[in-house]
DRENTORKOL-3810 file (N, C-alpha, C; in nm, 4 decimals):
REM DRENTORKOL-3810
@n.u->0.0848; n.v->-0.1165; n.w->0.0000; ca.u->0.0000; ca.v->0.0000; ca.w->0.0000; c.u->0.0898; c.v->0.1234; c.w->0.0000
@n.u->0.0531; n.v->0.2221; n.w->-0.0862; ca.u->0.1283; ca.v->0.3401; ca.w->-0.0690; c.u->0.0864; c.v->0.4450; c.w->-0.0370
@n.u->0.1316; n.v->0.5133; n.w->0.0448; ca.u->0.0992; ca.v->0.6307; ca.w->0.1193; c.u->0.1281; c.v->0.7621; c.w->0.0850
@n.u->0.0117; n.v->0.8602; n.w->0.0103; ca.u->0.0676; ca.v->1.0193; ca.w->-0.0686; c.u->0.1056; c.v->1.0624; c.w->0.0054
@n.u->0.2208; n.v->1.1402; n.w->0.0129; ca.u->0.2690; ca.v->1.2091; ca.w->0.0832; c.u->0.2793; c.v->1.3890; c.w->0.0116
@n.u->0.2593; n.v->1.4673; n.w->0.0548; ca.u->0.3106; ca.v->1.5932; ca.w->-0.0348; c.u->0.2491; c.v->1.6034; c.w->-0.1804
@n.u->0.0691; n.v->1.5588; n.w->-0.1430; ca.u->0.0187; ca.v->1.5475; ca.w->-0.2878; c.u->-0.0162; c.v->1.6545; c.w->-0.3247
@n.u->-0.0654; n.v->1.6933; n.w->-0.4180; ca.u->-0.1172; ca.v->1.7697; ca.w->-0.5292; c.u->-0.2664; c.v->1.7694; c.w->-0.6121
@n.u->-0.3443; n.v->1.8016; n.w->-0.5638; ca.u->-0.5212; ca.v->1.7886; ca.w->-0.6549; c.u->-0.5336; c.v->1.8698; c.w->-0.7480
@n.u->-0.5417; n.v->1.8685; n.w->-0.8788; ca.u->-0.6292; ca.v->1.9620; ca.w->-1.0084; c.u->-0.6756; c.v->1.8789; c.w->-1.0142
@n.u->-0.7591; n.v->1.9557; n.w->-1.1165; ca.u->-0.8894; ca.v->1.8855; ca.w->-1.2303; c.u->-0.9480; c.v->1.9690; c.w->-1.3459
@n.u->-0.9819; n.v->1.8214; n.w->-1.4364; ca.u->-0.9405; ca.v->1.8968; ca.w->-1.5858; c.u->-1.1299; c.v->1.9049; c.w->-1.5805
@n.u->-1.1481; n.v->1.9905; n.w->-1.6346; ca.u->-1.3131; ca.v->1.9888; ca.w->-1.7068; c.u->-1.3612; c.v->1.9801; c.w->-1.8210
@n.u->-1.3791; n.v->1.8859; n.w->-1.8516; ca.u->-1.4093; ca.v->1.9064; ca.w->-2.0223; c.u->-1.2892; c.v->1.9952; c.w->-2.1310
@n.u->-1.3355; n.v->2.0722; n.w->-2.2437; ca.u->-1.2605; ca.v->2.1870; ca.w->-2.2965; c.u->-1.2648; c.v->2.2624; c.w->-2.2105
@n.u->-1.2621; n.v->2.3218; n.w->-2.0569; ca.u->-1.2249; ca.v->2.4124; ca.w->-1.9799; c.u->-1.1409; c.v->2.4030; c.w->-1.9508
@n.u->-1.0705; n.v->2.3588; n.w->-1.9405; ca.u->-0.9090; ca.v->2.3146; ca.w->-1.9311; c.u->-0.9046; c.v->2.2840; c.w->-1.7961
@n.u->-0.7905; n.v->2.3113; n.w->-1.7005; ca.u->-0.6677; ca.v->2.2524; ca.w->-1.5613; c.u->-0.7615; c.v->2.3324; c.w->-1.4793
@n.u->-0.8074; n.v->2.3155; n.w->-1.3664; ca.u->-0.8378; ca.v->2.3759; ca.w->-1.2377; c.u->-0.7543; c.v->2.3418; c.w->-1.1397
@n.u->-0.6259; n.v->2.4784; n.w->-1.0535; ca.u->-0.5840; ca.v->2.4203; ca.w->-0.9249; c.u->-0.6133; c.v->2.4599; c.w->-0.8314
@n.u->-0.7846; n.v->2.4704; n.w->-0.7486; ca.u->-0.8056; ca.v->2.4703; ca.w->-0.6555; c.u->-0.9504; c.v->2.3674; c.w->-0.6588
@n.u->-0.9500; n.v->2.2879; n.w->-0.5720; ca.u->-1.0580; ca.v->2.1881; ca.w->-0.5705; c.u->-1.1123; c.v->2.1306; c.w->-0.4438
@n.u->-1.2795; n.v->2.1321; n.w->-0.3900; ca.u->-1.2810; ca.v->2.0512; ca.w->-0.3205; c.u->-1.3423; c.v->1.9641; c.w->-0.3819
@n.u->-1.2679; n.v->1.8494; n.w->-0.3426; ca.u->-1.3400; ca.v->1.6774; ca.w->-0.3684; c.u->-1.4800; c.v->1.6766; c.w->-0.3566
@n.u->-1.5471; n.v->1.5934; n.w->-0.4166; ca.u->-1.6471; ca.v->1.5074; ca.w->-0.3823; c.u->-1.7060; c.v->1.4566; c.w->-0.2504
@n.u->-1.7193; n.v->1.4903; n.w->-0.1602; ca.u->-1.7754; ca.v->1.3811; ca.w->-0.0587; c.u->-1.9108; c.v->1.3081; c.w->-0.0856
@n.u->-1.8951; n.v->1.1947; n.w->-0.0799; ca.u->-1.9891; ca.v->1.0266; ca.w->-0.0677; c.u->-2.0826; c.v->1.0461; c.w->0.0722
@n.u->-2.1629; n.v->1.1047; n.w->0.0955; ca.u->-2.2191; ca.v->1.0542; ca.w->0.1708; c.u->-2.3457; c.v->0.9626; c.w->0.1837
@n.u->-2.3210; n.v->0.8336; n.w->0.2280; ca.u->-2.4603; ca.v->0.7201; ca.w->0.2396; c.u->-2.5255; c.v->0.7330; c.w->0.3626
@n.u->-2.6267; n.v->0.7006; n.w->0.2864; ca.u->-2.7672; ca.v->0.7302; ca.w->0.4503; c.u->-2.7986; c.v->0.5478; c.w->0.4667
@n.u->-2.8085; n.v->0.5720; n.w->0.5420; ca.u->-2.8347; ca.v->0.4484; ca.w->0.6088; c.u->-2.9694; c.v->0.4296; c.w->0.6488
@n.u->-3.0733; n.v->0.2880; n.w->0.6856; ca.u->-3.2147; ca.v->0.2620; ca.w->0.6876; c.u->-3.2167; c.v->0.1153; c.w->0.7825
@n.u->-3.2637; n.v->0.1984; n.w->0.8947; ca.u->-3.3119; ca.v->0.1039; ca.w->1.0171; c.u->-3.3844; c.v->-0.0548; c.w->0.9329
@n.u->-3.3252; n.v->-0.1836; n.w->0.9402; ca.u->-3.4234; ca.v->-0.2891; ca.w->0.8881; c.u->-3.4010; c.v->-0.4216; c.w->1.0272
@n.u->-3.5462; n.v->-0.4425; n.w->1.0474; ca.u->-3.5741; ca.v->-0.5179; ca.w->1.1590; c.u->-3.6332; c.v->-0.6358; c.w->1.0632
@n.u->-3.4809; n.v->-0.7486; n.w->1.1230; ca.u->-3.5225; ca.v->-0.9012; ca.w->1.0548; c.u->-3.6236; c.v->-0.9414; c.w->1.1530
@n.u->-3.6990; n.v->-1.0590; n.w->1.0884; ca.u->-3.8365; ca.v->-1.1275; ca.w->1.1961; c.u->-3.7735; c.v->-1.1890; c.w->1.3712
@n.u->-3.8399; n.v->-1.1611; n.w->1.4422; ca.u->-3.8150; ca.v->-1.2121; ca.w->1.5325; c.u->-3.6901; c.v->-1.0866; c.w->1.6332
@n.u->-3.6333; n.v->-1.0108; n.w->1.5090; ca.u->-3.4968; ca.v->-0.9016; ca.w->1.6120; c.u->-3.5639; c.v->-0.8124; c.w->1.6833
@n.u->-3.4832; n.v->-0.7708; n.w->1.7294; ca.u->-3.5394; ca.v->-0.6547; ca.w->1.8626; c.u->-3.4340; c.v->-0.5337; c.w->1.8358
@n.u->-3.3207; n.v->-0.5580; n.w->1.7952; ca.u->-3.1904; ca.v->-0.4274; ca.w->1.7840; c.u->-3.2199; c.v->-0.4381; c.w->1.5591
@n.u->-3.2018; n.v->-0.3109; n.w->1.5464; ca.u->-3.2419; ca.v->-0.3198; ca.w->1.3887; c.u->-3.0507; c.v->-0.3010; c.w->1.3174
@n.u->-3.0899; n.v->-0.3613; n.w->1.2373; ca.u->-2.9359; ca.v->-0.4002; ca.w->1.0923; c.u->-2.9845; c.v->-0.2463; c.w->1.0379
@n.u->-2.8670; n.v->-0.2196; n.w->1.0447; ca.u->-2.8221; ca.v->-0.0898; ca.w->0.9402; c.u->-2.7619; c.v->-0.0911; c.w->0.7922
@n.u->-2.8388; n.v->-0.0907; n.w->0.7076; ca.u->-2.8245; ca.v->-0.1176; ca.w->0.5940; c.u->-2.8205; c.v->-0.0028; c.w->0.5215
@n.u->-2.7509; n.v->-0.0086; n.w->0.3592; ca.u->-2.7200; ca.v->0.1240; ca.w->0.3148; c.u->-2.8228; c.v->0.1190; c.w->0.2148
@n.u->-2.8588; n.v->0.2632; n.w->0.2297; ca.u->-2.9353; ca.v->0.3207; ca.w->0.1447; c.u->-2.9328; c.v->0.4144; c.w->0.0399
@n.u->-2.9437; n.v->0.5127; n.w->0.0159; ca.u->-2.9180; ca.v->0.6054; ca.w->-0.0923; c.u->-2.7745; c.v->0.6702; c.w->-0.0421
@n.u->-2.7036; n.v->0.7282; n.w->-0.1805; ca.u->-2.5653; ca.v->0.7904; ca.w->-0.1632; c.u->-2.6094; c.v->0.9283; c.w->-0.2456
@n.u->-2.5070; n.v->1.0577; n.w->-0.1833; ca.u->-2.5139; ca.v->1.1468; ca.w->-0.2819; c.u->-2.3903; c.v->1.1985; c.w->-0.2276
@n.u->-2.3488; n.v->1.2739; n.w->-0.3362; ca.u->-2.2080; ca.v->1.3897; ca.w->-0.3502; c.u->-2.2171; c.v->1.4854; c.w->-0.3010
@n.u->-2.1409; n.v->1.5553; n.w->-0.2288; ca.u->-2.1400; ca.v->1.6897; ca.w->-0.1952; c.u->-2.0972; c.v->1.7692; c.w->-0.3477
@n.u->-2.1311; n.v->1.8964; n.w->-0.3276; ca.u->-2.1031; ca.v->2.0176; ca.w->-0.4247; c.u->-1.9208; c.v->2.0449; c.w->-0.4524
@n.u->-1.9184; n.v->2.0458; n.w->-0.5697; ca.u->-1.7604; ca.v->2.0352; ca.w->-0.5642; c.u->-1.7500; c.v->2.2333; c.w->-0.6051
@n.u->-1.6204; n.v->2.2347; n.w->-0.5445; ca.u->-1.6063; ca.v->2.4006; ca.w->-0.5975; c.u->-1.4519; c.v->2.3911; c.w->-0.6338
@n.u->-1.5013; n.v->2.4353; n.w->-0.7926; ca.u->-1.3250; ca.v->2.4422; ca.w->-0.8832; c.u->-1.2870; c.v->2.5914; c.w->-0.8849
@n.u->-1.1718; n.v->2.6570; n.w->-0.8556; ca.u->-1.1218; ca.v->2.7778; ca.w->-0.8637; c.u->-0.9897; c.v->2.7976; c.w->-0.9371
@n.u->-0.9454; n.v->2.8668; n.w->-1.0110; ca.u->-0.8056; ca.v->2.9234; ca.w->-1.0795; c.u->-0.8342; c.v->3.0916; c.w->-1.0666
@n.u->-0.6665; n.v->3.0893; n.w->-1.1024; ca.u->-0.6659; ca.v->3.2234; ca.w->-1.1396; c.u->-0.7343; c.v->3.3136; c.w->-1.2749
@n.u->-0.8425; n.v->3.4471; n.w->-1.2338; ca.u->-0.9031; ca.v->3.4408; ca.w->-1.3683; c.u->-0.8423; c.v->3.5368; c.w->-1.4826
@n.u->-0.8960; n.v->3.4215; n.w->-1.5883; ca.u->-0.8107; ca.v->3.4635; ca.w->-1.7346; c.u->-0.9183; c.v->3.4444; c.w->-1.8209
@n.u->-0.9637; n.v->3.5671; n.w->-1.8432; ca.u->-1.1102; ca.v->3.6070; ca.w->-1.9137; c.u->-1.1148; c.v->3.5429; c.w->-2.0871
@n.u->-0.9776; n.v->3.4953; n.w->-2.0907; ca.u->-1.0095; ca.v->3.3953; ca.w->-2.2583; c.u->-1.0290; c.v->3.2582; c.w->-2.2278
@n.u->-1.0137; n.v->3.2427; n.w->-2.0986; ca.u->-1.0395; ca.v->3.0551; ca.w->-2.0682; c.u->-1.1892; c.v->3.0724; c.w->-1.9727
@n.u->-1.2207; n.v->3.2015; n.w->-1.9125; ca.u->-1.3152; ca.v->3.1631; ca.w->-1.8263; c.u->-1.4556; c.v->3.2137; c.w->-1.8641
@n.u->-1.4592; n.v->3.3374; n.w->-2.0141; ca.u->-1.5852; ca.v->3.3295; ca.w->-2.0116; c.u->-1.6165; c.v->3.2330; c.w->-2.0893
@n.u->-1.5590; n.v->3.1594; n.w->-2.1923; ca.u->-1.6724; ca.v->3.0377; ca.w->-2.1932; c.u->-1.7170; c.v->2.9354; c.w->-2.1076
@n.u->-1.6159; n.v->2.9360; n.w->-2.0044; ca.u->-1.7172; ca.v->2.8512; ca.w->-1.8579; c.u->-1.8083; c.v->2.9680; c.w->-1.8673
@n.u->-1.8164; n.v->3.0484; n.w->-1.8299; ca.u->-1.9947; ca.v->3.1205; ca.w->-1.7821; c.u->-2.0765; c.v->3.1077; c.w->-1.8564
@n.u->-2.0512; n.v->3.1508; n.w->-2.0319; ca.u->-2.1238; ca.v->3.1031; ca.w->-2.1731; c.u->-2.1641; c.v->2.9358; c.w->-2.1270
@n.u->-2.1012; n.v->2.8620; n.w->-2.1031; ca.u->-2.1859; ca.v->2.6987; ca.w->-2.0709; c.u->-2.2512; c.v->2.7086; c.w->-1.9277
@n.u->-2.2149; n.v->2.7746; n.w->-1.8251; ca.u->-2.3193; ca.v->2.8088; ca.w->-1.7075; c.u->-2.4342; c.v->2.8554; c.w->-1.7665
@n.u->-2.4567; n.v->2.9799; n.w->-1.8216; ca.u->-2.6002; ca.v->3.0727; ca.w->-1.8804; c.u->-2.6892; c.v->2.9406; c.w->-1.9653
@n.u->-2.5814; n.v->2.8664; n.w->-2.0565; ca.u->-2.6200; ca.v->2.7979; ca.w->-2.1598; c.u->-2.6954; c.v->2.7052; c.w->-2.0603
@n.u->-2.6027; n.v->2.6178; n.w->-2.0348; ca.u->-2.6703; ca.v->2.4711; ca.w->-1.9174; c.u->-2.7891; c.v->2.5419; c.w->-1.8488
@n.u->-2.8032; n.v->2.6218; n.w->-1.7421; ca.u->-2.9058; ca.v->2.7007; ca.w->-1.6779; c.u->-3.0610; c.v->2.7402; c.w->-1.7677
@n.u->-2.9857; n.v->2.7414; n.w->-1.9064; ca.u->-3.1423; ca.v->2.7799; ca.w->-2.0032; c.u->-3.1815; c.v->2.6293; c.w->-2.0490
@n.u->-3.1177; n.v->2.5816; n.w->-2.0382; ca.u->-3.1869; ca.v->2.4036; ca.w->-2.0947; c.u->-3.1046; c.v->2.3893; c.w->-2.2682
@n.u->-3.0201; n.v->2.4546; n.w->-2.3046; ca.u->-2.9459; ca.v->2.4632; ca.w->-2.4322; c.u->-2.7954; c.v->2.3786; c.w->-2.4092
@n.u->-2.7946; n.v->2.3003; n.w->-2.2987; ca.u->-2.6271; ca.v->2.2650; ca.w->-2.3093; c.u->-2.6385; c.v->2.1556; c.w->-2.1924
@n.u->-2.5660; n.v->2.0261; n.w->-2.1830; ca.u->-2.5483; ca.v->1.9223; ca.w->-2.1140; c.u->-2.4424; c.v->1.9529; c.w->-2.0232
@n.u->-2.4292; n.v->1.8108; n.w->-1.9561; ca.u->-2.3649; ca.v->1.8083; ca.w->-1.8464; c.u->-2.1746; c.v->1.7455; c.w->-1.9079
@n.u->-2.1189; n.v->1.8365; n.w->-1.7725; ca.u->-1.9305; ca.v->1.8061; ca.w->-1.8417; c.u->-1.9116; c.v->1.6716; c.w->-1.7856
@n.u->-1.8072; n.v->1.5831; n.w->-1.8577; ca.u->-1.6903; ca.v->1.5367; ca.w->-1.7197; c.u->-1.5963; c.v->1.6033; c.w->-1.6553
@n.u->-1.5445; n.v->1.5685; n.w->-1.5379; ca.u->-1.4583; ca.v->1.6394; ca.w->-1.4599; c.u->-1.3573; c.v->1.5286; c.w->-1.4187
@n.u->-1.2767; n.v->1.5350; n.w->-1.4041; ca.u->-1.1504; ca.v->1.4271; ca.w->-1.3695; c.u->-1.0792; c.v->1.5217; c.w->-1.2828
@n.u->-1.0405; n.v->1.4395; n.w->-1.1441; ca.u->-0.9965; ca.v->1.4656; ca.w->-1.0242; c.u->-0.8645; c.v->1.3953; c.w->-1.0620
@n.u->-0.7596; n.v->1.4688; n.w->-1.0711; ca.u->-0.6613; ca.v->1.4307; ca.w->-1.0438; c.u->-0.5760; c.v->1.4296; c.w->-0.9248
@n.u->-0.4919; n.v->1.3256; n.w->-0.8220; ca.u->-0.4186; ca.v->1.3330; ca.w->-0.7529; c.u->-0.2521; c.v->1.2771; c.w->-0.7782
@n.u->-0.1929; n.v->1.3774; n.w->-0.7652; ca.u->-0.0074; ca.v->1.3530; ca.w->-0.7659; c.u->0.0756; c.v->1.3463; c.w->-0.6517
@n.u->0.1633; n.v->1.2732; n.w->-0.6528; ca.u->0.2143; ca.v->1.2515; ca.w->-0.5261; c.u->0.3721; c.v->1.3230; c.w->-0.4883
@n.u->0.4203; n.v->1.3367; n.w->-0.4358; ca.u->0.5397; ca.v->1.4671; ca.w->-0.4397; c.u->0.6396; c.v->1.4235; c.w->-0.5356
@n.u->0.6637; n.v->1.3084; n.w->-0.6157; ca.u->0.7055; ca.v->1.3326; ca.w->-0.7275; c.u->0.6388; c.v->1.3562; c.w->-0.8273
@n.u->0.5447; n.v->1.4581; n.w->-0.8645; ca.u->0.4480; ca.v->1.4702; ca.w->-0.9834; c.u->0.4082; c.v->1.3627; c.w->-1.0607
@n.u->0.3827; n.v->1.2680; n.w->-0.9866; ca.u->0.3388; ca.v->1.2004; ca.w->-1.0543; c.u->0.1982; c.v->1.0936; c.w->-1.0222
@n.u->0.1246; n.v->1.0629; n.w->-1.1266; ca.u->-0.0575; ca.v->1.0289; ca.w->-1.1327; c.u->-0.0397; c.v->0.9348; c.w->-1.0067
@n.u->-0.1634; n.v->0.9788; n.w->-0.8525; ca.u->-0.1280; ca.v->0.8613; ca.w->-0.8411; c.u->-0.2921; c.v->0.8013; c.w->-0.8623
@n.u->-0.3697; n.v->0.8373; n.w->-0.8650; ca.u->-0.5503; ca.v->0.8201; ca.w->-0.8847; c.u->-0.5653; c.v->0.9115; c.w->-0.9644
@n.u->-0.6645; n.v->0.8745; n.w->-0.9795; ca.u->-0.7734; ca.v->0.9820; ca.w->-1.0859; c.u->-0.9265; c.v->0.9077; c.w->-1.0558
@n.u->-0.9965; n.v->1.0389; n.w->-1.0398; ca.u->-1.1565; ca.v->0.9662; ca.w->-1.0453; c.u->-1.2156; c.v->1.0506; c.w->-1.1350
@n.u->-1.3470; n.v->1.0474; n.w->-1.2260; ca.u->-1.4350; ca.v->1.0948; ca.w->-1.3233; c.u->-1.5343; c.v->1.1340; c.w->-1.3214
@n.u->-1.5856; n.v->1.2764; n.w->-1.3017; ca.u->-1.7495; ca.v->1.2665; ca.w->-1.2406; c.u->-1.8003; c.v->1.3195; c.w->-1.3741
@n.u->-1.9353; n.v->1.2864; n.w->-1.3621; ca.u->-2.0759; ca.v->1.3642; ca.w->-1.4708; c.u->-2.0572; c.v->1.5046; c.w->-1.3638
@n.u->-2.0736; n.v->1.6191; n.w->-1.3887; ca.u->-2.1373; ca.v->1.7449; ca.w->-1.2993; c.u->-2.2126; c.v->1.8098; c.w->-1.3935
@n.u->-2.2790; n.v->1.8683; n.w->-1.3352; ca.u->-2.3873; ca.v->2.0116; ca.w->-1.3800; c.u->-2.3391; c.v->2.1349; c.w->-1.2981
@n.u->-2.3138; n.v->2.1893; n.w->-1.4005; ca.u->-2.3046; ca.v->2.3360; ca.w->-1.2887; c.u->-2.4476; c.v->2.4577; c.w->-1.2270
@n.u->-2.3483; n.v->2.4760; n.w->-1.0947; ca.u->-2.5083; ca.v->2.5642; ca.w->-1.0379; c.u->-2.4591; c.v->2.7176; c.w->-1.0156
@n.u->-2.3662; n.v->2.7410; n.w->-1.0824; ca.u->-2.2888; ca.v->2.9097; ca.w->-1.0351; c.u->-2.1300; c.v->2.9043; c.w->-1.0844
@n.u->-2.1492; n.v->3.0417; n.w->-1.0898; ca.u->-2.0193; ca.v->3.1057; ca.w->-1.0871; c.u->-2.0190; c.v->3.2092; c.w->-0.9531
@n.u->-1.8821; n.v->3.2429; n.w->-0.9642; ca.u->-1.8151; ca.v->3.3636; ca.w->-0.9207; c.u->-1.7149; c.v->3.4383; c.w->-0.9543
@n.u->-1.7476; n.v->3.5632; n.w->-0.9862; ca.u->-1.6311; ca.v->3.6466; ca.w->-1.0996; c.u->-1.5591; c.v->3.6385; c.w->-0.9840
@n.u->-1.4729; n.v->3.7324; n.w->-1.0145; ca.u->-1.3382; ca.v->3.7904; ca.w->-0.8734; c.u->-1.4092; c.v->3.9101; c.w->-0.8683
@n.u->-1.3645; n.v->3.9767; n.w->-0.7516; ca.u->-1.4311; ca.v->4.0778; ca.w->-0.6513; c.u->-1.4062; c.v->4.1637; c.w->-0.6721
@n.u->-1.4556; n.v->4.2940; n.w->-0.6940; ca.u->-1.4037; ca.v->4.4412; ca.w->-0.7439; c.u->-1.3064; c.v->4.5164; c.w->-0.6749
@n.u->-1.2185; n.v->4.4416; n.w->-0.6437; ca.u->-1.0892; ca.v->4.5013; ca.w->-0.5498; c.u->-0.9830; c.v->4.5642; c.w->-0.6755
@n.u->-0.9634; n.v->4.6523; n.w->-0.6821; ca.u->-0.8391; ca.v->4.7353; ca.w->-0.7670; c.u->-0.7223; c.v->4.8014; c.w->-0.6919
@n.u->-0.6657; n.v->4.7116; n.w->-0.7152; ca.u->-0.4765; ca.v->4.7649; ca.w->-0.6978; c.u->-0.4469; c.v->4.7129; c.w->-0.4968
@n.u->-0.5074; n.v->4.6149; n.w->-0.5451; ca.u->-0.4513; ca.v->4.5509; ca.w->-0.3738; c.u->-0.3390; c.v->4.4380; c.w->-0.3980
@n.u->-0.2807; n.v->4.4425; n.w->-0.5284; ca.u->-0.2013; ca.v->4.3173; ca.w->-0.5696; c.u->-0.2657; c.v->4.1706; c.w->-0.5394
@n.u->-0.3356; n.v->4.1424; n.w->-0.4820; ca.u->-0.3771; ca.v->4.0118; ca.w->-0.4863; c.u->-0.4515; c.v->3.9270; c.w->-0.6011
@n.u->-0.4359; n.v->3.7825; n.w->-0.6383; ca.u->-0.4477; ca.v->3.6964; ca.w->-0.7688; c.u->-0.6045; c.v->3.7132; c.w->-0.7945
@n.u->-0.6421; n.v->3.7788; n.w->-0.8930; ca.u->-0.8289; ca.v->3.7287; ca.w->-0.9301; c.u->-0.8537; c.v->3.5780; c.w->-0.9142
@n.u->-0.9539; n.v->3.5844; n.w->-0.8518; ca.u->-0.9664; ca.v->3.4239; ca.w->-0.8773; c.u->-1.1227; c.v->3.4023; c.w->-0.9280
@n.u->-1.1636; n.v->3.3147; n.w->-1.0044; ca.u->-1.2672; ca.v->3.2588; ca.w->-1.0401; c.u->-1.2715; c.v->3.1541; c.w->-1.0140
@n.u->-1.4411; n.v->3.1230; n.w->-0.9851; ca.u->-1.4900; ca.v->3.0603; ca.w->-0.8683; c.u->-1.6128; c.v->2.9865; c.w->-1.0150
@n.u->-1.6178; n.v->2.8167; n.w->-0.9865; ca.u->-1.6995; ca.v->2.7458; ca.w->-1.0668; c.u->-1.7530; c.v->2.6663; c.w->-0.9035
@n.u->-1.9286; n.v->2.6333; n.w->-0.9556; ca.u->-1.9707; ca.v->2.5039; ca.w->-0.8086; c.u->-2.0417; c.v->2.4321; c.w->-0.9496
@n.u->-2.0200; n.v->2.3142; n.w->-0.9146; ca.u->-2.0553; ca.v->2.2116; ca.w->-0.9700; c.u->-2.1258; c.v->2.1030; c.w->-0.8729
@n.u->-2.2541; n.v->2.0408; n.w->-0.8824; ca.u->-2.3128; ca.v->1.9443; ca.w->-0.8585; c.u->-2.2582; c.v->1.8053; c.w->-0.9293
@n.u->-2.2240; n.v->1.6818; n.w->-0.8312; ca.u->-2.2160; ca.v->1.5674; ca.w->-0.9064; c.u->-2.3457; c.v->1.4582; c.w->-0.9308
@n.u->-2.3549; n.v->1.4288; n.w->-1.0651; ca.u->-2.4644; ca.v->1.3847; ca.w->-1.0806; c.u->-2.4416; c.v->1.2277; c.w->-1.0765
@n.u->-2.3025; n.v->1.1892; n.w->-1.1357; ca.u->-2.2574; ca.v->1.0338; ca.w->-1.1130; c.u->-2.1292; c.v->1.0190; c.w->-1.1018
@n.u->-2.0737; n.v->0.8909; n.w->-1.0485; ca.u->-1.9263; ca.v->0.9015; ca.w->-1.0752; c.u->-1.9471; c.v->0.7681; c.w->-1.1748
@n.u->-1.8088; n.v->0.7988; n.w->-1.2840; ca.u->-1.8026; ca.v->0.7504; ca.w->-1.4472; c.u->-1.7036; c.v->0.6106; c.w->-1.3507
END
């Protein structure tokens, strides 16, 4: 078994290219009280699973990011489908050590904030819903 040490997360989106800020996916399963004949303490059995909201961020660069918003407006009017997204993880020698694949829909943006001349990086802000993992 190997253990990441000093890893690294992007993720690519479709033609949107590299995202390096990401939160993962979280899995969470609900669970459903089932009482076999005759028990008295009930089996916990799994029931439905869903994803948490993933949120992708880079630095913004208005020739790579308004067509993410052009497919937000688009997807949002019923004119445009859902991306893949691939989670990449690297391990401190740059190199693959997983990768996972989701379906998402997106539910928002966020431009960068009307701050002028504070030197700090614009960042743009994507949330994505996962609808399956591929």
């Amino acid at each position: 078994m190997s253990i990441v040490k000093g890893f690294q997360i992007t993720a690519a989106l479709g033609e949107f290219g590299e995202w390096e800020g990401v939160d993962s996916p979280e899995l969470d399963v609900t669970t459903d009280d089932y009482y076999p004949p005759g028990a008295r303490t009930p089996q916990k059995l799994p029931s439905i699973g869903k994803y948490a909201d993933i949120t992708l961020s880079r630095a913004y660069d208005p020739s790579k990011d308004n067509p993410v918003e052009d497919w937000v407006k688009r997807y949002l009017n019923g004119r445009d489908t859902a991306r893949n997204l691939t989670v990449f993880v690297f391990n401190d020698q740059s190199a693959i050590q997983t990768s996972k694949t989701y379906i998402v829909k997106p539910t928002g943006t966020k431009p960068p904030a009307g701050k002028s001349g504070d030197g700090a990086i614009a960042m743009f802000t994507l949330k994505l819903c996962v609808e399956s993992e591929v």
